[in-house]
C-alpha distance (Angstrom), angle and dihedral (degrees) to the residues before:
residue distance angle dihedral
X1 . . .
X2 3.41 . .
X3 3.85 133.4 .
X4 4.08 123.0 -116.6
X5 3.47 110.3 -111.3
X6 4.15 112.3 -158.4
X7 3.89 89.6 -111.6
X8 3.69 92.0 59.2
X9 3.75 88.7 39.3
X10 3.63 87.9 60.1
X11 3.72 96.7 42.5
X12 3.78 89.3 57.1
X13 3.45 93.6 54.1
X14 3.82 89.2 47.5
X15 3.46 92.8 51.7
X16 3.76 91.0 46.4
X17 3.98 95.4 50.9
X18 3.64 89.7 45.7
X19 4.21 90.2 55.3
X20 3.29 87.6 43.5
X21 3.41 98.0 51.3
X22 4.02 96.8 48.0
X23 3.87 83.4 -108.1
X24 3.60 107.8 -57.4
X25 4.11 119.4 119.9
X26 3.78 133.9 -165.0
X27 3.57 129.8 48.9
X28 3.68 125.8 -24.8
X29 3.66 120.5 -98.1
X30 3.64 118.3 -114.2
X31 3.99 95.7 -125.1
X32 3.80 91.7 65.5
X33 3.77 95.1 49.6
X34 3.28 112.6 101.4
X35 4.03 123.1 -162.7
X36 3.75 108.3 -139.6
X37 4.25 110.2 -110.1
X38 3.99 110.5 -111.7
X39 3.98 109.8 -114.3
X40 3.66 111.7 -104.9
X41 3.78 126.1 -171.8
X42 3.94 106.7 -179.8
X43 3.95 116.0 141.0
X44 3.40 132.3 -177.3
X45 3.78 101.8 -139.4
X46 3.97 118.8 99.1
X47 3.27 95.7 -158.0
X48 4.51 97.4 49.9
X49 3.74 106.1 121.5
X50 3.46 97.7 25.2
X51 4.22 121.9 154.0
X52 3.69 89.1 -158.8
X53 4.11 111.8 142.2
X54 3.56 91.6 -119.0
X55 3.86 131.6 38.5
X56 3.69 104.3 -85.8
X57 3.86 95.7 -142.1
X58 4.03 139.1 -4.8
X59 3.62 112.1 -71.8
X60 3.42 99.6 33.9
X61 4.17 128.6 132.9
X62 3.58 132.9 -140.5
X63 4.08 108.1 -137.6
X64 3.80 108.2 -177.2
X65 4.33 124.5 145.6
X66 3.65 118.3 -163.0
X67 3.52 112.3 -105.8
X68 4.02 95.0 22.2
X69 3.44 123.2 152.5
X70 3.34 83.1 -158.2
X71 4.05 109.1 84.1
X72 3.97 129.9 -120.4
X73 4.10 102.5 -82.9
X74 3.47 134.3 173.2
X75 3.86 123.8 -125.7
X76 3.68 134.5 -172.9
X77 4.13 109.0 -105.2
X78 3.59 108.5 -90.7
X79 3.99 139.6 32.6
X80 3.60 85.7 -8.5
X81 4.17 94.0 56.1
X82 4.23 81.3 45.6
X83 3.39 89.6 59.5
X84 3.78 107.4 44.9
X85 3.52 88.2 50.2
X86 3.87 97.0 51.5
X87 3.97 81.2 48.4
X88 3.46 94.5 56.4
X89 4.18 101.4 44.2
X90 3.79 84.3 47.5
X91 4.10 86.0 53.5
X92 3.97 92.7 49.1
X93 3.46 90.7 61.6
X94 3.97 123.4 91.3
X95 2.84 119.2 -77.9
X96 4.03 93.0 -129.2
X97 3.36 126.5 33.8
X98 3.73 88.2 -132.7
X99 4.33 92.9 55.7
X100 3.66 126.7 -85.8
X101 3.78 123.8 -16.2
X102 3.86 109.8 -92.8
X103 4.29 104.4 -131.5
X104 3.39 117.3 -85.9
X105 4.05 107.7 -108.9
X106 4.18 117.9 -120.3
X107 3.90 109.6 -123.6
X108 3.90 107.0 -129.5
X109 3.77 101.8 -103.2
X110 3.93 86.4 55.5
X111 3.78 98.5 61.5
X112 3.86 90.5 54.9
């Protein structure tokens, strides 16, 4: 067995960026970078994230998790639906990492 010397260190990485790469080296050109599109959540419909009883209007979706904090709401099919229900598993989960919050303690001159 043989110990890495830094030269062969950095040839391996060379040769692994170049692989990875599908053979081209230096810095990436500015045409194939890419900046990342902002998340947007505008919708047209009045009635999209509504907790009315009954759907609101054709089309819609119910998005409710058991054990939500979030309530029962109805969203229009789509990105909108994706997004209520991501809202409402992130909701049903505690609300610490470490289990529930303990109550908050009343200083004296408070419970007066």
């Amino acid at each position: 067995m043989t110990k890495a010397t830094p030269s062969s260190d950095h040839s391996t990485a060379m040769t692994a960026r170049k692989a990875w790469n599908g053979g081209m080296v230096g810095p990436t050109p500015l045409e194939r970078l890419t900046t990342p599109s902002p998340f947007k959540r505008e919708c047209t419909v009045d009635v999209c994230g509504s907790t009315e009883g009954a759907a609101p209007a054709t089309g819609m979706v119910f998005v409710h998790v058991k054990g939500s904090r979030e309530p029962g709401r109805w969203y229009c099919a789509g990105p909108c639906a994706g997004y209520g229900q991501a809202y409402a598993d992130v909701r049903s989960l505690p609300e610490t990492i470490h289990g529930p919050r303990k109550p908050t303690r009343t200083s004296p001159a408070s419970s007066r």
